[in-house]
N, CA, C and O atoms as a Tinker XYZ file with bonds, in Angstrom:
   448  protein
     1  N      0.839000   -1.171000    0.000000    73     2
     2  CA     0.000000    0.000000    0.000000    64     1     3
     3  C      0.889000    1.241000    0.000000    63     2     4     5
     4  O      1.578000    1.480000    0.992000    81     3
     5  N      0.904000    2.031000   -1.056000    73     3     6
     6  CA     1.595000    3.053000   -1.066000    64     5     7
     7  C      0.741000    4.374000   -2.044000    63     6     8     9
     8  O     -0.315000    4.190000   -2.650000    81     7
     9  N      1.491000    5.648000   -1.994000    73     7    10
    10  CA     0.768000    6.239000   -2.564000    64     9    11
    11  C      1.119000    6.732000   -4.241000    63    10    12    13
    12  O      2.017000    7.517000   -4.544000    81    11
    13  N      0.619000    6.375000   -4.756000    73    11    14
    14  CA     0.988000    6.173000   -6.568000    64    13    15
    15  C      0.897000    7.357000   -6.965000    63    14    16    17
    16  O      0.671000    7.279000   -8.172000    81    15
    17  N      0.965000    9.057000   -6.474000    73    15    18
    18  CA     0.689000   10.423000   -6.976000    64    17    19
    19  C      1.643000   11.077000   -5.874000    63    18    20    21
    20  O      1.200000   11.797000   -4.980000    81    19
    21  N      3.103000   10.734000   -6.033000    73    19    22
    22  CA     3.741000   12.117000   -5.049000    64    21    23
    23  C      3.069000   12.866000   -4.909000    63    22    24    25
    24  O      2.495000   12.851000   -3.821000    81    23
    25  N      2.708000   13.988000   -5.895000    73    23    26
    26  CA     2.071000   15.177000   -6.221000    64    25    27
    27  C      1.150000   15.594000   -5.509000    63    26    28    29
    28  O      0.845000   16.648000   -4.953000    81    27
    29  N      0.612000   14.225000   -5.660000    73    27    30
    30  CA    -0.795000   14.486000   -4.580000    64    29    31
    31  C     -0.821000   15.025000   -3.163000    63    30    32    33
    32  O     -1.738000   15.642000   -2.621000    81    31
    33  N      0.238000   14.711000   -2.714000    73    31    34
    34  CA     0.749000   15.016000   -1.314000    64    33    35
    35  C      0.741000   16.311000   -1.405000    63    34    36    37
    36  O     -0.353000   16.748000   -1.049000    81    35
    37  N      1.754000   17.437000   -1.844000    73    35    38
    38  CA     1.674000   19.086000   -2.597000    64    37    39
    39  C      0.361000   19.280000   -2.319000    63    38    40    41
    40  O     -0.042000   20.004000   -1.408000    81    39
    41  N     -0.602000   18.413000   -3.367000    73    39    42
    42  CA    -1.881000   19.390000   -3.704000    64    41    43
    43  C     -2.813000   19.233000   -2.336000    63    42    44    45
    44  O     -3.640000   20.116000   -2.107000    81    43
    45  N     -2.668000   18.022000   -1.363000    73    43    46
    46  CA    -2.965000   18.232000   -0.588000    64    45    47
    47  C     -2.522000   19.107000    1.009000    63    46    48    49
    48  O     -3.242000   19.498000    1.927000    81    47
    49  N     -1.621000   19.146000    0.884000    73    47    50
    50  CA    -1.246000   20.584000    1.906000    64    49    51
    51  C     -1.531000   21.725000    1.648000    63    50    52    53
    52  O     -1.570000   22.496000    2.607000    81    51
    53  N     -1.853000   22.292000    0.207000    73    51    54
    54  CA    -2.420000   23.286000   -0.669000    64    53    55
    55  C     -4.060000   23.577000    0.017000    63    54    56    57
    56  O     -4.698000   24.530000    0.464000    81    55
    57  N     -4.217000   22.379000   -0.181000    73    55    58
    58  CA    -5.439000   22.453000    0.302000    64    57    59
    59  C     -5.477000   22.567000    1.632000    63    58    60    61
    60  O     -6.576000   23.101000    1.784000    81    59
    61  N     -5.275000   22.506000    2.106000    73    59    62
    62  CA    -5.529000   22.403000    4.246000    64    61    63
    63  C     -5.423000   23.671000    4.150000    63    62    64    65
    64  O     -6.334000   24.474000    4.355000    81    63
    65  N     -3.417000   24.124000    3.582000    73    63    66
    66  CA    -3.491000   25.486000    3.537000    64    65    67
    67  C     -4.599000   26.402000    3.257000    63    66    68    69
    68  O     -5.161000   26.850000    4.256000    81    67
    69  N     -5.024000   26.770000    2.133000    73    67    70
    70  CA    -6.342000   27.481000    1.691000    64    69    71
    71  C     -7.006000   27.342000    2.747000    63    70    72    73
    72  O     -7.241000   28.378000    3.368000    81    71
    73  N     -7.578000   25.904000    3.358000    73    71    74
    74  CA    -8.876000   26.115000    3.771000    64    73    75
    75  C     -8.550000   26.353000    5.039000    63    74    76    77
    76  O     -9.470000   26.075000    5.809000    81    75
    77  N     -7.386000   26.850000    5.651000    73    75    78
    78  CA    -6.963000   28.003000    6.725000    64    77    79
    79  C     -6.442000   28.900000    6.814000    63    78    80    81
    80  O     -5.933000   29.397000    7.818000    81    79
    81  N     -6.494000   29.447000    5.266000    73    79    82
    82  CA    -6.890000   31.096000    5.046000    64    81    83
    83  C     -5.144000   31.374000    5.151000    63    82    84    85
    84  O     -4.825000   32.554000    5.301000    81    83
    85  N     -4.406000   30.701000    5.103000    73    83    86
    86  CA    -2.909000   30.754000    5.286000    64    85    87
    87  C     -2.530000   31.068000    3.606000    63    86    88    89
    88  O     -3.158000   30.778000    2.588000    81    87
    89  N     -1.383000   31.699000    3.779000    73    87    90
    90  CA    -0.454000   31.921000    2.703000    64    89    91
    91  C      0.491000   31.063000    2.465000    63    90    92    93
    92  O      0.445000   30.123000    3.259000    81    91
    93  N      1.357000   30.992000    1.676000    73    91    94
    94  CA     2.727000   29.767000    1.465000    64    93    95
    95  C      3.637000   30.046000    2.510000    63    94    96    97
    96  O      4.253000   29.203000    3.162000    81    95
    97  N      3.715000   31.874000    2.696000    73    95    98
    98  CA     4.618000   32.472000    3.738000    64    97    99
    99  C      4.155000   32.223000    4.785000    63    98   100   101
   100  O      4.945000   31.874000    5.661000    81    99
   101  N      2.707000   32.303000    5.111000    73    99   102
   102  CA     2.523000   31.974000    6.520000    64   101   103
   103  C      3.119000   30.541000    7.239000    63   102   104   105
   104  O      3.934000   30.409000    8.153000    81   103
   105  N      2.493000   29.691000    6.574000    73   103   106
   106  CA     2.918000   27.714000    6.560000    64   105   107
   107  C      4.264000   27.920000    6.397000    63   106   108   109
   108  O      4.910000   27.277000    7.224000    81   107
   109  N      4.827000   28.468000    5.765000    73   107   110
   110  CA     6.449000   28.249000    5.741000    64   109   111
   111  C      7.098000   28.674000    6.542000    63   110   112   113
   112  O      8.239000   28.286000    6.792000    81   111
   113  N      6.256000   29.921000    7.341000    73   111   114
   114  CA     7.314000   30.235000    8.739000    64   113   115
   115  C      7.235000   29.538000    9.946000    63   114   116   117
   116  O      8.183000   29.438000   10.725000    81   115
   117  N      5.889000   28.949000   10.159000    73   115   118
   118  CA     5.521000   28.072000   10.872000    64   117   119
   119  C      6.327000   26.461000   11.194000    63   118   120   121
   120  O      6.525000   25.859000   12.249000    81   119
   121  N      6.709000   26.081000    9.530000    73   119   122
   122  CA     7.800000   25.447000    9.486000    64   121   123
   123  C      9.272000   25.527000    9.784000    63   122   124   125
   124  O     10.019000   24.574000   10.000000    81   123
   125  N      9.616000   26.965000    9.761000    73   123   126
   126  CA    10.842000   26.858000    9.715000    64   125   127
   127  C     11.261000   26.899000    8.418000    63   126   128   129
   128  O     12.268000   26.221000    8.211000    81   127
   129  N     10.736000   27.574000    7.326000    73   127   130
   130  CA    11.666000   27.121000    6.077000    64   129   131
   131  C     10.973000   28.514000    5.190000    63   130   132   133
   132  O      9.927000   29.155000    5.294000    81   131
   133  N     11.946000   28.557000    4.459000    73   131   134
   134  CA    12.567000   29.655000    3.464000    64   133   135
   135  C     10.845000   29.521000    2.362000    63   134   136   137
   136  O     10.430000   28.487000    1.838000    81   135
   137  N     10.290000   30.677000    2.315000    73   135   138
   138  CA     9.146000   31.133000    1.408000    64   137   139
   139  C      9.020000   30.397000    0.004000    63   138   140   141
   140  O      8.145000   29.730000   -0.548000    81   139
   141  N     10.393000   30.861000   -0.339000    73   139   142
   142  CA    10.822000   30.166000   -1.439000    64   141   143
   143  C     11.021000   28.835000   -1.807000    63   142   144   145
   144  O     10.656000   28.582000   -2.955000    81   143
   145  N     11.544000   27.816000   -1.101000    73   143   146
   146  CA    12.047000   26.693000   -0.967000    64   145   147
   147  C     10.426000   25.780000   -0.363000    63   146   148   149
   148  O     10.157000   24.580000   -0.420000    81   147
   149  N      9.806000   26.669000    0.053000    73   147   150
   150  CA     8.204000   26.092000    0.606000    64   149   151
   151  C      7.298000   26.081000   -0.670000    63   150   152   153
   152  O      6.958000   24.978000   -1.098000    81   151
   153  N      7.028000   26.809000   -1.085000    73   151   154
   154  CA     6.852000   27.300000   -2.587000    64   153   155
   155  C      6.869000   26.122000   -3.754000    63   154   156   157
   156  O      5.971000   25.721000   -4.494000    81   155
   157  N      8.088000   25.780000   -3.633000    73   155   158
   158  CA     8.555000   24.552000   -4.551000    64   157   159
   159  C      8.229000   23.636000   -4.062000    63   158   160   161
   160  O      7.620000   22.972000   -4.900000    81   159
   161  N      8.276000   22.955000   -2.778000    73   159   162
   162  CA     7.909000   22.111000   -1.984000    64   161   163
   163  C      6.158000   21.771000   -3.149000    63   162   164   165
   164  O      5.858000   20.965000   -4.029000    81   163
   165  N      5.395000   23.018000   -2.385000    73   163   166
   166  CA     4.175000   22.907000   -2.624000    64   165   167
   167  C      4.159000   22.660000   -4.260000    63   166   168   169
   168  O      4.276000   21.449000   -4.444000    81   167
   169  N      4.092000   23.123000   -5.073000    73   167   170
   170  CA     4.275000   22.988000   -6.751000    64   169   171
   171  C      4.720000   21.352000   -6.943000    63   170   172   173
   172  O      4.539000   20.709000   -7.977000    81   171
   173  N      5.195000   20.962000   -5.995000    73   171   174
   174  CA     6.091000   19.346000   -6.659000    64   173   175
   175  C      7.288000   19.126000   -7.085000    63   174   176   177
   176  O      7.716000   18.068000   -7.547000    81   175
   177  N      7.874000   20.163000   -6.932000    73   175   178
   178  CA     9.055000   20.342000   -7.665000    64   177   179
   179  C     10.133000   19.717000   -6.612000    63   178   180   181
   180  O     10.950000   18.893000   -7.021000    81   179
   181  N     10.117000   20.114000   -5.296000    73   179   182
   182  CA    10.206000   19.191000   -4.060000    64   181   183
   183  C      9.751000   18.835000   -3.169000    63   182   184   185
   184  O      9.026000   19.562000   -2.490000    81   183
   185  N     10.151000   16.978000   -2.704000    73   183   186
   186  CA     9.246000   16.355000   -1.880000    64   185   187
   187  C      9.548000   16.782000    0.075000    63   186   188   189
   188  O     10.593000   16.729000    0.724000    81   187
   189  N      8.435000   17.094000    0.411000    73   187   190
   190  CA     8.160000   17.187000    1.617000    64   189   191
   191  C      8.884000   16.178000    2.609000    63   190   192   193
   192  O      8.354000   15.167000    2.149000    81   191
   193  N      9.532000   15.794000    3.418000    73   191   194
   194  CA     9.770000   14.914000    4.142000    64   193   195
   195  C      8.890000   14.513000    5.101000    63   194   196   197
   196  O      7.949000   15.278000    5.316000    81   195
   197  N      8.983000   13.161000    5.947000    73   195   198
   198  CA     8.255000   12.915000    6.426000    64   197   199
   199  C      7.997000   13.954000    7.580000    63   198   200   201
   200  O      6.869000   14.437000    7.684000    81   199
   201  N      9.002000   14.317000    8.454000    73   199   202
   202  CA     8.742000   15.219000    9.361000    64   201   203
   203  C      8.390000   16.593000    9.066000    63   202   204   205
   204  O      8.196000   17.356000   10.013000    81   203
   205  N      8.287000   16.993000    7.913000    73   203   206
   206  CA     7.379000   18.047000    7.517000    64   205   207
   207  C      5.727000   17.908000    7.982000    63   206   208   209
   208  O      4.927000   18.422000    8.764000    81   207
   209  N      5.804000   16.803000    6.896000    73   207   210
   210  CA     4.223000   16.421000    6.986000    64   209   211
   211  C      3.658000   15.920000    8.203000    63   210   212   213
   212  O      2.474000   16.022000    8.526000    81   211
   213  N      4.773000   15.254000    9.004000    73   211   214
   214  CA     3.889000   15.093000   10.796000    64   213   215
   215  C      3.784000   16.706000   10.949000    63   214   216   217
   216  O      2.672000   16.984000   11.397000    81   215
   217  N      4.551000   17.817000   10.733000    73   215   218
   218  CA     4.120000   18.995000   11.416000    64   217   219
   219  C      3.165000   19.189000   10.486000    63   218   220   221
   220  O      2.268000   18.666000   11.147000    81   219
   221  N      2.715000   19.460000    9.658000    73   219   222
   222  CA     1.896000   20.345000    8.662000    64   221   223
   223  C      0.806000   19.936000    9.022000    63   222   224   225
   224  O     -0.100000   20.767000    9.095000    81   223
   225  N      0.509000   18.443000    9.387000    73   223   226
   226  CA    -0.452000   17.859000   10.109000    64   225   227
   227  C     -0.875000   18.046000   11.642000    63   226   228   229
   228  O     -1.964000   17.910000   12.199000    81   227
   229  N      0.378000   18.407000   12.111000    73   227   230
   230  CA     0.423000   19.063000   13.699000    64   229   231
   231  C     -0.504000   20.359000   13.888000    63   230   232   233
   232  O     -1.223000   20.683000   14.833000    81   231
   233  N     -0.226000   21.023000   12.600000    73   231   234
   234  CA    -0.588000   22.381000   12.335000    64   233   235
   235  C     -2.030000   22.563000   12.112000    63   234   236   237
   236  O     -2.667000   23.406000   12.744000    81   235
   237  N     -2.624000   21.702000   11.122000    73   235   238
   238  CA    -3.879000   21.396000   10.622000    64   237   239
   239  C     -4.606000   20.710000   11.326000    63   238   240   241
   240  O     -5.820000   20.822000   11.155000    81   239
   241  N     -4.159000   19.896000   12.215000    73   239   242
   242  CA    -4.626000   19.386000   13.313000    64   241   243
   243  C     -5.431000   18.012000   13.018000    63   242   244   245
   244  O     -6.298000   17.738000   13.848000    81   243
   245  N     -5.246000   17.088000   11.905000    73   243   246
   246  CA    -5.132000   15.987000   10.748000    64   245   247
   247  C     -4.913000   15.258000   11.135000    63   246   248   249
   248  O     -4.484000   15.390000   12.282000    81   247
   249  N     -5.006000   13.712000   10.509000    73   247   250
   250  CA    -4.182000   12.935000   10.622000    64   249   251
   251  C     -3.349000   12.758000    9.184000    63   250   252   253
   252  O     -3.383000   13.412000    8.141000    81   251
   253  N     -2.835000   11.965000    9.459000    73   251   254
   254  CA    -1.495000   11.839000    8.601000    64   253   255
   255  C     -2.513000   11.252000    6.666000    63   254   256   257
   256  O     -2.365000   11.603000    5.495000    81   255
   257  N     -3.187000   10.533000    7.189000    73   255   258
   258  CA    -4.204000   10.203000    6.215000    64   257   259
   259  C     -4.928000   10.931000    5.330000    63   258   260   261
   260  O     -5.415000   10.486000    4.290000    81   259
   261  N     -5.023000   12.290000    5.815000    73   259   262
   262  CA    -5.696000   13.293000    4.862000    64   261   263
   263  C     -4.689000   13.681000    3.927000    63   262   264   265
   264  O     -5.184000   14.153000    2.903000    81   263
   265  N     -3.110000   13.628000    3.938000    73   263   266
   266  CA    -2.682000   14.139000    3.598000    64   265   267
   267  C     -1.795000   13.256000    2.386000    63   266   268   269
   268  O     -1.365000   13.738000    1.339000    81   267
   269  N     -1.641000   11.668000    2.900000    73   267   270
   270  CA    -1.152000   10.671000    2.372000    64   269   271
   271  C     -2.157000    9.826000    1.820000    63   270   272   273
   272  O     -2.680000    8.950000    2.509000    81   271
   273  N     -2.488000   10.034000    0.551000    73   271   274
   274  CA    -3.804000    9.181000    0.446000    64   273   275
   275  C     -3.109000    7.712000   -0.017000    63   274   276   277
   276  O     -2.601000    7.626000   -1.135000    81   275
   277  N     -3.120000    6.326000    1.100000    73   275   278
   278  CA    -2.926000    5.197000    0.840000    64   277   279
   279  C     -3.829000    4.147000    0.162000    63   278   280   281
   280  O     -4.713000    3.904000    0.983000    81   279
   281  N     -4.014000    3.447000   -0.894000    73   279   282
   282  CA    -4.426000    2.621000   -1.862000    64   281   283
   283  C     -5.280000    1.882000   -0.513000    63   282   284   285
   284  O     -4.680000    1.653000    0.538000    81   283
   285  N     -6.225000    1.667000   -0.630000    73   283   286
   286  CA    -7.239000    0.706000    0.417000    64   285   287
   287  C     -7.132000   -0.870000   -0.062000    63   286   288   289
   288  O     -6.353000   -1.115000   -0.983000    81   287
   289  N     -7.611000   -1.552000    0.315000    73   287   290
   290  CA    -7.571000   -2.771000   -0.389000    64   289   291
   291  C     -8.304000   -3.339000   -1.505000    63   290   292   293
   292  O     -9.274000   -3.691000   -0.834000    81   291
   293  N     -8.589000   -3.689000   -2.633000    73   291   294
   294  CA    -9.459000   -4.317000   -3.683000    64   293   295
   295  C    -10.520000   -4.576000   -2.529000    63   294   296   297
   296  O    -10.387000   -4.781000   -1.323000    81   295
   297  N    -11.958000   -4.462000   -3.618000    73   295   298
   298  CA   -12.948000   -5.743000   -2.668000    64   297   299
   299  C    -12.865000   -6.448000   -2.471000    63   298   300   301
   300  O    -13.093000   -6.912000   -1.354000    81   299
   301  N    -12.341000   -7.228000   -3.758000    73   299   302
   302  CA   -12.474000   -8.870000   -4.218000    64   301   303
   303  C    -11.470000   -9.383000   -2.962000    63   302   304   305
   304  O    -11.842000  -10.389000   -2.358000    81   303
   305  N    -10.018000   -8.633000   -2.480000    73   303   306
   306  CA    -9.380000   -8.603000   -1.628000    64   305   307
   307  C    -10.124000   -9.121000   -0.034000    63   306   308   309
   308  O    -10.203000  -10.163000    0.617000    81   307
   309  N    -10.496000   -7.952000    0.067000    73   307   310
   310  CA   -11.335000   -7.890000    1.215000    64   309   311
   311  C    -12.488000   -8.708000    1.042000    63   310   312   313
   312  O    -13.102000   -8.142000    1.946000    81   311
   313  N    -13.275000   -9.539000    0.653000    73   311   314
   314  CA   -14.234000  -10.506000    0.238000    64   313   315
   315  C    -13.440000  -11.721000    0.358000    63   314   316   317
   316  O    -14.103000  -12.721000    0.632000    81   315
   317  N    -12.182000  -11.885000    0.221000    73   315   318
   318  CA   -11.400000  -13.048000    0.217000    64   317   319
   319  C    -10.815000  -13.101000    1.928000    63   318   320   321
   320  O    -10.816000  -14.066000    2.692000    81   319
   321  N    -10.544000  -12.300000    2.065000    73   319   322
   322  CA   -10.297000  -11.523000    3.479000    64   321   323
   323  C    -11.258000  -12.236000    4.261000    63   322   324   325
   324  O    -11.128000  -13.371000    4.719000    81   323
   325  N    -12.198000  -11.495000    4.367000    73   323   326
   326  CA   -13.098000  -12.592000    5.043000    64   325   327
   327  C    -13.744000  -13.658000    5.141000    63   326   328   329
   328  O    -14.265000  -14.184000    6.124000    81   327
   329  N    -13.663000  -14.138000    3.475000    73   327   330
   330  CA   -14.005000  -15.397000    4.272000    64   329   331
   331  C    -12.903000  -16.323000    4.708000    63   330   332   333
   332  O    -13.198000  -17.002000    5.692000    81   331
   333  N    -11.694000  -16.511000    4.204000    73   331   334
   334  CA   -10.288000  -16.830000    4.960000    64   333   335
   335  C    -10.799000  -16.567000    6.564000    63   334   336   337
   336  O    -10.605000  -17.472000    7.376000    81   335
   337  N    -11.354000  -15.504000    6.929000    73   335   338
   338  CA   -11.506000  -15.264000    8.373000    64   337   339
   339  C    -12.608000  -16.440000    8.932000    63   338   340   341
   340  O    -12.521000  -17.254000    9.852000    81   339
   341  N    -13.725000  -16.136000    7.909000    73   339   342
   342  CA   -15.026000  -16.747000    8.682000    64   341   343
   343  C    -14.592000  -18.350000    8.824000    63   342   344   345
   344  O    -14.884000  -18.969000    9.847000    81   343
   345  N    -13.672000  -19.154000    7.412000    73   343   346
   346  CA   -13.357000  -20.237000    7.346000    64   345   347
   347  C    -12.983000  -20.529000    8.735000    63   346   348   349
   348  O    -13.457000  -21.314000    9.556000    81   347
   349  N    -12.118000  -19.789000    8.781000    73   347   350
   350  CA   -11.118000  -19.844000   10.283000    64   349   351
   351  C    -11.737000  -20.074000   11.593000    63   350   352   353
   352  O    -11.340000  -21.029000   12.260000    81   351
   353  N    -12.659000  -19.314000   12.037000    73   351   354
   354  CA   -13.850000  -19.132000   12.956000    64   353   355
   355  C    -14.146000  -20.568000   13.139000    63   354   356   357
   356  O    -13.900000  -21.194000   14.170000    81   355
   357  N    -14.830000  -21.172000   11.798000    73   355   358
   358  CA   -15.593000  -22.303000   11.956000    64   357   359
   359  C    -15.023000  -23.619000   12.876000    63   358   360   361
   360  O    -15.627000  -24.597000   13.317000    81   359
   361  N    -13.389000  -23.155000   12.983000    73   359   362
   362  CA   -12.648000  -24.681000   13.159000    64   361   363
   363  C    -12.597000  -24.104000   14.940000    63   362   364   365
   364  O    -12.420000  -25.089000   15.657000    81   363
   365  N    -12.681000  -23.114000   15.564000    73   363   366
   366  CA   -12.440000  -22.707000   16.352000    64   365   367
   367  C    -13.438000  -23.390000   17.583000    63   366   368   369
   368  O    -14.613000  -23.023000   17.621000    81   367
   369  N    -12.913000  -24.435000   18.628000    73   367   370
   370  CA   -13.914000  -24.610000   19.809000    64   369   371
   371  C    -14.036000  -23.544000   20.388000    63   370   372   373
   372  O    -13.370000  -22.518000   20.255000    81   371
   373  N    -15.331000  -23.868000   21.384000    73   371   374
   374  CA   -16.009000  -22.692000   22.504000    64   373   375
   375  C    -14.744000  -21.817000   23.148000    63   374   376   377
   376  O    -14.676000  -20.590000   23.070000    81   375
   377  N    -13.685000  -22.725000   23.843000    73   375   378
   378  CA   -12.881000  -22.143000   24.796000    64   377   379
   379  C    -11.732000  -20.984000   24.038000    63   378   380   381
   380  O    -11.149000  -20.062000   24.608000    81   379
   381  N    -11.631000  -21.440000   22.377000    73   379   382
   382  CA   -10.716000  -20.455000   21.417000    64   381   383
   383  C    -11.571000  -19.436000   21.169000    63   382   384   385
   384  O    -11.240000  -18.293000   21.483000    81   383
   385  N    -12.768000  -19.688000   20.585000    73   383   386
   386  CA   -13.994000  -18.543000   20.665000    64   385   387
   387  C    -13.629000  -17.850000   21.632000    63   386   388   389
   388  O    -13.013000  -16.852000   21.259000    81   387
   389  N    -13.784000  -17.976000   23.147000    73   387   390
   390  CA   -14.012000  -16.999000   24.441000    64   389   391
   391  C    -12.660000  -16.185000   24.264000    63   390   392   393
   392  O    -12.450000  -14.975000   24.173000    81   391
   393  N    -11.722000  -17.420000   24.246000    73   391   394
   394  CA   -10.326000  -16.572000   24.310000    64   393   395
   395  C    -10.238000  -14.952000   23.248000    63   394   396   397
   396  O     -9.688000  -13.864000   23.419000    81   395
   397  N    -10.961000  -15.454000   22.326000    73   395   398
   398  CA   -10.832000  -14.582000   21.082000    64   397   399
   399  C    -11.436000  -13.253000   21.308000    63   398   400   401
   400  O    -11.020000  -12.101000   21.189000    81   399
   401  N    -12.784000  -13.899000   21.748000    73   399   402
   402  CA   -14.097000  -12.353000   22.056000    64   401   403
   403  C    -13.245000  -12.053000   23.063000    63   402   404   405
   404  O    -13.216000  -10.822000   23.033000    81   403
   405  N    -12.632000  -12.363000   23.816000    73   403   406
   406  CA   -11.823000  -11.784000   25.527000    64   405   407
   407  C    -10.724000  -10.696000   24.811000    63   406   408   409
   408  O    -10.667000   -9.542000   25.236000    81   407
   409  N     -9.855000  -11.156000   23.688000    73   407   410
   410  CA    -8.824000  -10.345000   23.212000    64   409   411
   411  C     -9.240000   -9.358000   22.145000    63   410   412   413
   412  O     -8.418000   -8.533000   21.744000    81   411
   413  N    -10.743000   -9.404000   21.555000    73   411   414
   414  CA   -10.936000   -8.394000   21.050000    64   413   415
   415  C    -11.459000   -7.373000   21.439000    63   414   416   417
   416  O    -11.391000   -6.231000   20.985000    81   415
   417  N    -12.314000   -8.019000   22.806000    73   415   418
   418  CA   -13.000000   -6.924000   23.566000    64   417   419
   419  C    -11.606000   -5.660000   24.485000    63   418   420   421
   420  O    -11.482000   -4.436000   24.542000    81   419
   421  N    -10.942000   -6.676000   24.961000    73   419   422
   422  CA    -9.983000   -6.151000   25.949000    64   421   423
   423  C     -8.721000   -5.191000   25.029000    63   422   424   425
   424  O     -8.137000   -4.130000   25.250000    81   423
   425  N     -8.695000   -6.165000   23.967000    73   423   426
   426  CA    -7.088000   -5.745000   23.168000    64   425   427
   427  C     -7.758000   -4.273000   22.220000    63   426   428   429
   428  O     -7.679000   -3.060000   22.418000    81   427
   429  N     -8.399000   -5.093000   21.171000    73   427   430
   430  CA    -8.510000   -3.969000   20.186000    64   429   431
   431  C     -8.546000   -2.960000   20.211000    63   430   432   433
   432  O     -7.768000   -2.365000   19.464000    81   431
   433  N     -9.685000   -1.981000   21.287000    73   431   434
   434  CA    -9.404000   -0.655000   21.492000    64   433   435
   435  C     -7.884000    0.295000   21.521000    63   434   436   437
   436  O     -7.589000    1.490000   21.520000    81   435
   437  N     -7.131000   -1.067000   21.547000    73   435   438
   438  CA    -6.057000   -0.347000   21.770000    64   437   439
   439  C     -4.942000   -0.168000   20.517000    63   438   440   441
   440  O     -3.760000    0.165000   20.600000    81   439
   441  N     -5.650000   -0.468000   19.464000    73   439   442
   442  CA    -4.854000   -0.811000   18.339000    64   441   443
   443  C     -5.190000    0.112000   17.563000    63   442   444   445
   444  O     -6.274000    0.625000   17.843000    81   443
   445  N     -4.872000    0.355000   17.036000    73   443   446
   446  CA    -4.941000    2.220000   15.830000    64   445   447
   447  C     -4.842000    1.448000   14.685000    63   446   448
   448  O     -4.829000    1.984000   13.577000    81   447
């Protein structure tokens, strides 16, 4: 899963920008970085690093996802996905069942 439009990344900080009324100069001082050299950044001409984009996202107050748009999975994927899962389920006795509902109830919340 990756994202197949560098670019896209640019046009999306463009956008956050705008829709907080910010300038290139404003976001760029905020960063730490030269008007100019932000400028290009934004256009595509150069790529953002990752620790840009955790701040720009810091800034916008985002997650990293609005800004990185990652390929989701096929359906057919995810349709295969589960039933691989449900298959799985079926072989499972009562006491693997409990164990299971016990670690999804208890665990998952905690998983991002």
């Amino acid at each position: 899963m990756k994202n197949k439009n560098p670019k896209k990344i640019s046009q999306n900080i463009k956008k956050y920008r705008l829709m907080h009324n910010m300038t290139q100069e404003d976001l760029a001082g905020k960063l730490y970085l030269d008007t100019q050299y932000y400028a290009q950044l934004e256009r595509g001409e150069r790529n953002f690093t990752i620790e840009k984009i955790i701040q720009i996202c810091s800034i916008f107050r985002i997650g990293i996802e609005h800004i990185i748009e990652i390929d989701s999975p096929q359906s057919e994927d995810l349709s295969s996905l589960l039933e691989t899962i449900d298959t799985k389920l079926q072989t499972l006795n009562y006491t693997q069942l409990a164990f299971l509902d016990r670690f999804i109830t208890e665990m998952l919340p905690f998983i991002k």
